[in-house]
N, CA, C and O atoms as a MOPAC input file, in Angstrom:
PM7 MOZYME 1SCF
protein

 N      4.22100 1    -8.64300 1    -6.61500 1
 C      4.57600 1    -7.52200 1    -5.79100 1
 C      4.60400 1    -7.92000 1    -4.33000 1
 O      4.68900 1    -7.12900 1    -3.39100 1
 N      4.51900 1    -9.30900 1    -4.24200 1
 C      4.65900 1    -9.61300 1    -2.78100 1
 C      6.14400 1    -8.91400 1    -1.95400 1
 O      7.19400 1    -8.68300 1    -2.55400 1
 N      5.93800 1    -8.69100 1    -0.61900 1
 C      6.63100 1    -7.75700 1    -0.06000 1
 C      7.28200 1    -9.07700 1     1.05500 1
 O      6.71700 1    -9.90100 1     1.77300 1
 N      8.66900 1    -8.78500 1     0.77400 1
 C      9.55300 1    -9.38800 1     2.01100 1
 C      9.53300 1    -8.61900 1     3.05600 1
 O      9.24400 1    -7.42400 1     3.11400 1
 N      9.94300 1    -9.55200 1     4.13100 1
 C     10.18100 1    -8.57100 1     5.13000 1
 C     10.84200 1    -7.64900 1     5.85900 1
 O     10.65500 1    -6.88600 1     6.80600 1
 N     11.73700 1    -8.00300 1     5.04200 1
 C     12.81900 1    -6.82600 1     4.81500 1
 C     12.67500 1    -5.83600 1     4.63000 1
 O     13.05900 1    -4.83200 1     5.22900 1
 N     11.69500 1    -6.07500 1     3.16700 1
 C     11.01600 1    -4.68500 1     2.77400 1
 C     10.11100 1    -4.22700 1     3.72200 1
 O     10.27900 1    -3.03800 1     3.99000 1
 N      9.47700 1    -4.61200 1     4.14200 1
 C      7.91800 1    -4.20200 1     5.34600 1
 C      9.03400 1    -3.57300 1     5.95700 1
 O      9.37100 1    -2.57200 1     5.32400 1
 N      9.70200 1    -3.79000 1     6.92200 1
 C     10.57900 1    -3.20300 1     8.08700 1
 C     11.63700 1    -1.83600 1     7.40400 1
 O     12.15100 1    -0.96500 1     8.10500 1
 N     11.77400 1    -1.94700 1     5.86600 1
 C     12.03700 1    -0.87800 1     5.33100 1
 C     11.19900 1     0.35000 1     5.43200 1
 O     11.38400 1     1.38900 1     6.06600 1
 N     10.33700 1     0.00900 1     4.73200 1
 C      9.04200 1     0.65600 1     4.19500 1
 C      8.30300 1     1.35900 1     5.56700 1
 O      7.50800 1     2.29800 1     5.54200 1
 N      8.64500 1     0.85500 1     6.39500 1
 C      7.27600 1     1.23900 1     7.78000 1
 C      8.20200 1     1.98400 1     8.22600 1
 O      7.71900 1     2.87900 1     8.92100 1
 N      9.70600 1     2.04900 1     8.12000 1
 C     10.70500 1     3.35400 1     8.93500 1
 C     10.31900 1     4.73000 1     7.92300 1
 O     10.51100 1     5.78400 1     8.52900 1
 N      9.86800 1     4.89100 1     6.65800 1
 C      9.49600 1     5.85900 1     6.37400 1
 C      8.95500 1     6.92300 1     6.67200 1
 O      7.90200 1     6.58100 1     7.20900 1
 N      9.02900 1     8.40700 1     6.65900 1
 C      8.54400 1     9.33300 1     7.09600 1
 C      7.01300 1     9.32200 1     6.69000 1
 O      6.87400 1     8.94100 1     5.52800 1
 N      5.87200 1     9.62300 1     7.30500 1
 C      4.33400 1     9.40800 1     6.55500 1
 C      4.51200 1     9.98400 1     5.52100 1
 O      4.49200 1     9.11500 1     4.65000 1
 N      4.69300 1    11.02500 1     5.04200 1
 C      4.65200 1    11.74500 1     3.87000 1
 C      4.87400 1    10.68300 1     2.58700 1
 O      4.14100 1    10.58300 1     1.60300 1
 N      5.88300 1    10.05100 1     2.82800 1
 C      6.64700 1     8.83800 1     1.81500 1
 C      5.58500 1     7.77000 1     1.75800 1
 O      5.13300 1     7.15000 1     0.79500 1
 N      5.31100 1     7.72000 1     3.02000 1
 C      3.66600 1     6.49400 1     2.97800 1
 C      2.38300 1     7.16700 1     2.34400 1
 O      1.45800 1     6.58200 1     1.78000 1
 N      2.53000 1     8.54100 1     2.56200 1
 C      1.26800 1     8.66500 1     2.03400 1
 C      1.01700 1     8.72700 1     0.18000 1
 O     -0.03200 1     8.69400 1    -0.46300 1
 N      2.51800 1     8.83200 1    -0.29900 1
 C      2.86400 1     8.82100 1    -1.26900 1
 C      2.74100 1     7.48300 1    -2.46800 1
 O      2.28200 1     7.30900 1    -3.59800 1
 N      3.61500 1     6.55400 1    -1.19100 1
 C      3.50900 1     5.34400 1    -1.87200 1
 C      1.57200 1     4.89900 1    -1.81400 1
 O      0.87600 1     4.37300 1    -2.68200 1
 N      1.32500 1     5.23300 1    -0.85600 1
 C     -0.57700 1     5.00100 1    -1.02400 1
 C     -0.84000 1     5.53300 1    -2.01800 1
 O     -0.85300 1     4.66800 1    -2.89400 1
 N     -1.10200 1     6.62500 1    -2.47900 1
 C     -1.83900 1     7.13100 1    -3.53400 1
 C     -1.16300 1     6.35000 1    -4.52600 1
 O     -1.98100 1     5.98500 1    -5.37100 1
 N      0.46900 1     5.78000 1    -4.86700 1
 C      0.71100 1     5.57600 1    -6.02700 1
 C      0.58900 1     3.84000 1    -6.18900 1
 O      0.85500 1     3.33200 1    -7.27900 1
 N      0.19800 1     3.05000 1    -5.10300 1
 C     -0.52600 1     1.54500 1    -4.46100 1
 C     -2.08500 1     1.92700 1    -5.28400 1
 O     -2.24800 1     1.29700 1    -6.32900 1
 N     -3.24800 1     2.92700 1    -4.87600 1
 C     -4.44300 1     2.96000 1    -5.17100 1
 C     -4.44800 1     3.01900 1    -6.61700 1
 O     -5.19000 1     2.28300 1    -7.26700 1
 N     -3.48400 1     4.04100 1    -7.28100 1
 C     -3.69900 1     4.10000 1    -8.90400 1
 C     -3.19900 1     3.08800 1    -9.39800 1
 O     -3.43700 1     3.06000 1   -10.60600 1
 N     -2.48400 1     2.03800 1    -8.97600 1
 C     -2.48600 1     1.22100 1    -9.54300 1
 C     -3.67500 1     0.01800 1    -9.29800 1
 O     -4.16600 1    -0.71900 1   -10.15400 1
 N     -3.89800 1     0.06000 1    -8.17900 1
 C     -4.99000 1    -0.33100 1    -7.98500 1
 C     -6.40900 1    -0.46200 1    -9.15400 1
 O     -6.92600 1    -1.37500 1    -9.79800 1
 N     -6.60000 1     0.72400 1    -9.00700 1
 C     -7.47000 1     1.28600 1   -10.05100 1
 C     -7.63500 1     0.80500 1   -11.46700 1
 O     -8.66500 1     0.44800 1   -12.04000 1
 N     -6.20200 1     0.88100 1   -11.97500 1
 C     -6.10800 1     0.59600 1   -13.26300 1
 C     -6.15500 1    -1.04300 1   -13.21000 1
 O     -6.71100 1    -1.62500 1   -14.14200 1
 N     -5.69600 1    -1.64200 1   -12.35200 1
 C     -5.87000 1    -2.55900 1   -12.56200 1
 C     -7.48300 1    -4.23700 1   -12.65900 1
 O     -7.81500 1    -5.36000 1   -13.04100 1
 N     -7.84900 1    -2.80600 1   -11.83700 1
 C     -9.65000 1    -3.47000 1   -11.44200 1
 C    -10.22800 1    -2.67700 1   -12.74300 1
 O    -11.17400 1    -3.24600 1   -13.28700 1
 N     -9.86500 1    -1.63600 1   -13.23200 1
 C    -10.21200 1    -1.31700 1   -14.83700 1
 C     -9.73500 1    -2.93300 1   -16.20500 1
 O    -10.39900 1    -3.70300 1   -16.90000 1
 N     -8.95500 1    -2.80900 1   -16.06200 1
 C     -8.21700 1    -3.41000 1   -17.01900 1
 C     -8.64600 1    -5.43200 1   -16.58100 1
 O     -8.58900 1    -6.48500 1   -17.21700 1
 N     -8.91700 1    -5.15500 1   -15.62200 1
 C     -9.68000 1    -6.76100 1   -15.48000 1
 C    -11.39300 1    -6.85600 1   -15.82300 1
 O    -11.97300 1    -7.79500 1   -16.36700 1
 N    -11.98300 1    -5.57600 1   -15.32100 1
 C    -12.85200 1    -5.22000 1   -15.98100 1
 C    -13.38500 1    -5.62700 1   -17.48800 1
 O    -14.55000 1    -5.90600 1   -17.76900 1
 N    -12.30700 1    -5.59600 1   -18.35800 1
 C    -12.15400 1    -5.38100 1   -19.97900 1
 C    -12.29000 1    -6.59600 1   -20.23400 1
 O    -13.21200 1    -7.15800 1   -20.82400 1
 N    -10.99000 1    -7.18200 1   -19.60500 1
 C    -10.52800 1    -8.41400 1   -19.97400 1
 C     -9.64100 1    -9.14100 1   -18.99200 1
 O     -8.67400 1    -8.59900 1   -18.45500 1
 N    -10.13100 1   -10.80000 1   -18.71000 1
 C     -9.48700 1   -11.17400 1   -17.18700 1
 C     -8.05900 1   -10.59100 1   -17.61700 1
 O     -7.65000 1   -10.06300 1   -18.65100 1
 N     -7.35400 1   -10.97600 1   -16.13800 1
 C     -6.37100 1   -10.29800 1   -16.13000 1
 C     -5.13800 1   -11.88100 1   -15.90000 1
 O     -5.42400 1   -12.85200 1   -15.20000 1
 N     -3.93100 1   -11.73200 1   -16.63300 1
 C     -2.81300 1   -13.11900 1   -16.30400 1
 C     -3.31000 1   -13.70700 1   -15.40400 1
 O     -4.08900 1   -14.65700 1   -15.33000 1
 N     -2.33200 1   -12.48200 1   -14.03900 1
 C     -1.93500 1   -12.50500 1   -13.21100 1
 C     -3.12200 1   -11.77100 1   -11.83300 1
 O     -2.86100 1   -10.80600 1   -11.11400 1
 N     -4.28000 1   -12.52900 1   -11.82500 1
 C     -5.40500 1   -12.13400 1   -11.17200 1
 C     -4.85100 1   -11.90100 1    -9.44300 1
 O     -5.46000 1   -11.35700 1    -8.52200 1
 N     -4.04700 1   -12.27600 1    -9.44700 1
 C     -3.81500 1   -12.17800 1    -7.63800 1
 C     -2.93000 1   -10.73300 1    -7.20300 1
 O     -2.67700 1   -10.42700 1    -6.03800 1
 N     -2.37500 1    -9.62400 1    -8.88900 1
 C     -2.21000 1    -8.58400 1    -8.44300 1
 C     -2.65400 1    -7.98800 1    -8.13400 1
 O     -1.92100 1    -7.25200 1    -7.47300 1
 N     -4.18400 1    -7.49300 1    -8.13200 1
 C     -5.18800 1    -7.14700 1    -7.27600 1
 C     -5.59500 1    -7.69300 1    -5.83000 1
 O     -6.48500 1    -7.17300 1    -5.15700 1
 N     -4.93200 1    -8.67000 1    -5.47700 1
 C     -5.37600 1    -9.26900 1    -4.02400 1
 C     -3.77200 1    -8.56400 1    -3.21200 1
 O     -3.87600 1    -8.02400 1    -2.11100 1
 N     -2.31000 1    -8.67000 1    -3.94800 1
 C     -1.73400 1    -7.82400 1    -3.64100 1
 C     -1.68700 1    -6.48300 1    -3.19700 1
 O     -1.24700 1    -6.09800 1    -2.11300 1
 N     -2.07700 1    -5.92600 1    -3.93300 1
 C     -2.30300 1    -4.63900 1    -3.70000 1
 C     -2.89100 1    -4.15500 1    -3.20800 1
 O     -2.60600 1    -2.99100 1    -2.92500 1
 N     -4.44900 1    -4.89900 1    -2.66100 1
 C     -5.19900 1    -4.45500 1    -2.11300 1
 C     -4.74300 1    -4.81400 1    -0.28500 1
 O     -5.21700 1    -4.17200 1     0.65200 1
 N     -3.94700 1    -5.73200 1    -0.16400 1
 C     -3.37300 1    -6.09700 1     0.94100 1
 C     -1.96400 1    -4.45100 1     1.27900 1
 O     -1.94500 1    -3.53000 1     2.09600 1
 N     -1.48800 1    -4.67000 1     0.69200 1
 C     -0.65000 1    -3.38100 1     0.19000 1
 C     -0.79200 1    -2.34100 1     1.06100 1
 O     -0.04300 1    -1.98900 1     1.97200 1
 N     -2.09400 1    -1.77000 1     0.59400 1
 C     -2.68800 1    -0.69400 1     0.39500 1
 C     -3.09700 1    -0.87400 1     2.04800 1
 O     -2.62500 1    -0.03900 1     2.81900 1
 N     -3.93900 1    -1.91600 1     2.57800 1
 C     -3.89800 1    -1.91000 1     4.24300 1
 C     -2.91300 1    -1.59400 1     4.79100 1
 O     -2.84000 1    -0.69300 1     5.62700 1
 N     -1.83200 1    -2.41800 1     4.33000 1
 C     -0.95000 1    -2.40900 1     5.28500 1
 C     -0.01300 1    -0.78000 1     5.41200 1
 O      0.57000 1    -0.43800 1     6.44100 1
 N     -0.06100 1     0.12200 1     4.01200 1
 C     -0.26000 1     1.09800 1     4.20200 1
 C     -0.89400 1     2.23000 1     5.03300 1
 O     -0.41900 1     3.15800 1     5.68800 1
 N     -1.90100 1     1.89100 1     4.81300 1
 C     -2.95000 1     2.52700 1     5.75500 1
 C     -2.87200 1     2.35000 1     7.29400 1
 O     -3.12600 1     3.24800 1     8.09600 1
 N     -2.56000 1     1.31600 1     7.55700 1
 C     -1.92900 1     0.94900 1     9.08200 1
 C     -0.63900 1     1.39400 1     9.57300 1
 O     -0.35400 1     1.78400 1    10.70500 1
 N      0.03000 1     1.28900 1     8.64200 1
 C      0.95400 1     1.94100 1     9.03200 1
 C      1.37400 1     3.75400 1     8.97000 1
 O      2.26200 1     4.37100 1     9.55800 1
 N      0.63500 1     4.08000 1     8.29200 1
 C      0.47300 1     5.77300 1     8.59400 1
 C     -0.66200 1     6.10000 1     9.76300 1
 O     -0.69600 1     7.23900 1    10.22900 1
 N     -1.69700 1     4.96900 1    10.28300 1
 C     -2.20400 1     5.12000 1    11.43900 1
 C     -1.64200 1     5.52900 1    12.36800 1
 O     -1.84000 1     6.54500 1    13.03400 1
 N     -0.44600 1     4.24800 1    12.50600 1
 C      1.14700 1     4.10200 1    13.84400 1
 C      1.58500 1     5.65400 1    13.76700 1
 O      1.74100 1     6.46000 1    14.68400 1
 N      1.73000 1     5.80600 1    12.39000 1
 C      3.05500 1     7.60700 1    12.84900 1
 C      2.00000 1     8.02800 1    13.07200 1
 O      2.12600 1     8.50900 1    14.19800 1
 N      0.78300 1     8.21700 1    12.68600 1
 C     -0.24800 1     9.64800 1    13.53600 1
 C     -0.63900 1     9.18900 1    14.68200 1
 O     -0.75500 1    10.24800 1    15.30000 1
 N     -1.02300 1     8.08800 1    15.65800 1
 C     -0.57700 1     7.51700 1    16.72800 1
 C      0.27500 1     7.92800 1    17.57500 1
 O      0.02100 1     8.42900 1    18.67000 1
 N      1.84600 1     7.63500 1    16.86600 1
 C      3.03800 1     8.11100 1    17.83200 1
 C      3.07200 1     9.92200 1    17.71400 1
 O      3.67700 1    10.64400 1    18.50600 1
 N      2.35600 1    10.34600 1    16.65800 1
 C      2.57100 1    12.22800 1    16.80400 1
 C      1.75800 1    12.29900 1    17.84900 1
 O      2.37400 1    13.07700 1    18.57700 1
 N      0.57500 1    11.94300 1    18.53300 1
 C     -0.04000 1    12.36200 1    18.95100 1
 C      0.16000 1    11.94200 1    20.36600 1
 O     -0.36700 1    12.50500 1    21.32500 1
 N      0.83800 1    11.06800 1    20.42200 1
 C      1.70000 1    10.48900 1    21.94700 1
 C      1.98200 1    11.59800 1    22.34600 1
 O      1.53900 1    12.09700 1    23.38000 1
 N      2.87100 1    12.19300 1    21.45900 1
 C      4.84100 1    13.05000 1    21.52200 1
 C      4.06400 1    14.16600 1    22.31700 1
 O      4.51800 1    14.64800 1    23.35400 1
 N      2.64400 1    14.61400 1    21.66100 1
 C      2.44300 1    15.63500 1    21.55400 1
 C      1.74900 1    16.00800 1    23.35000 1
 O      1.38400 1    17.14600 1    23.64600 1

C-alpha cells in the first residue's frame, strides 16, 4: 500500500471530510490487521508498518485543513 507521490499530492487536495473518512477506513484496517497477526504471523508483516505510517500522515494532514480554517477565520 505504499503511496506515490502522486498519490500524497492527490490525497492531501481532499476536502477533510474525505480524510476523515479515508482515516477511519486506514484504522479498521489497521485493526484487523494487528488482530489477524495476533493469530497468526502475518506474509506480508510490513502492512502494518504501512498503515500505521498512513494513518499519520492522515492525521497531519487533516491538522493542515483545520489549521488553514482557522487562519480564514
Amino acid at each position: 500500500m505504499k503511496l506515490k507521490s502522486q498519490d500524497r499530492a492527490a490525497i492531501r487536495q481532499l476536502p477533510e471530510k474525505e480524510l476523515q473518512a479515508q482515516l477511519k477506513e486506514t484504522e479498521d484496517k489497521l485493526f484487523k490487521l494487528k488482530f489477524a497477526n495476533s493469530m497468526a504471523p502475518l506474509k506480508n508483516g510490513h502492512e502494518i508498518t504501512h498503515l500505521r505510517k498512513h494513518r499519520a500522515r492522515l492525521l497531519t494532514w487533516i491538522r493542515e485543513k483545520s489549521l488553514q480554517g482557522a487562519e480564514r477565520a
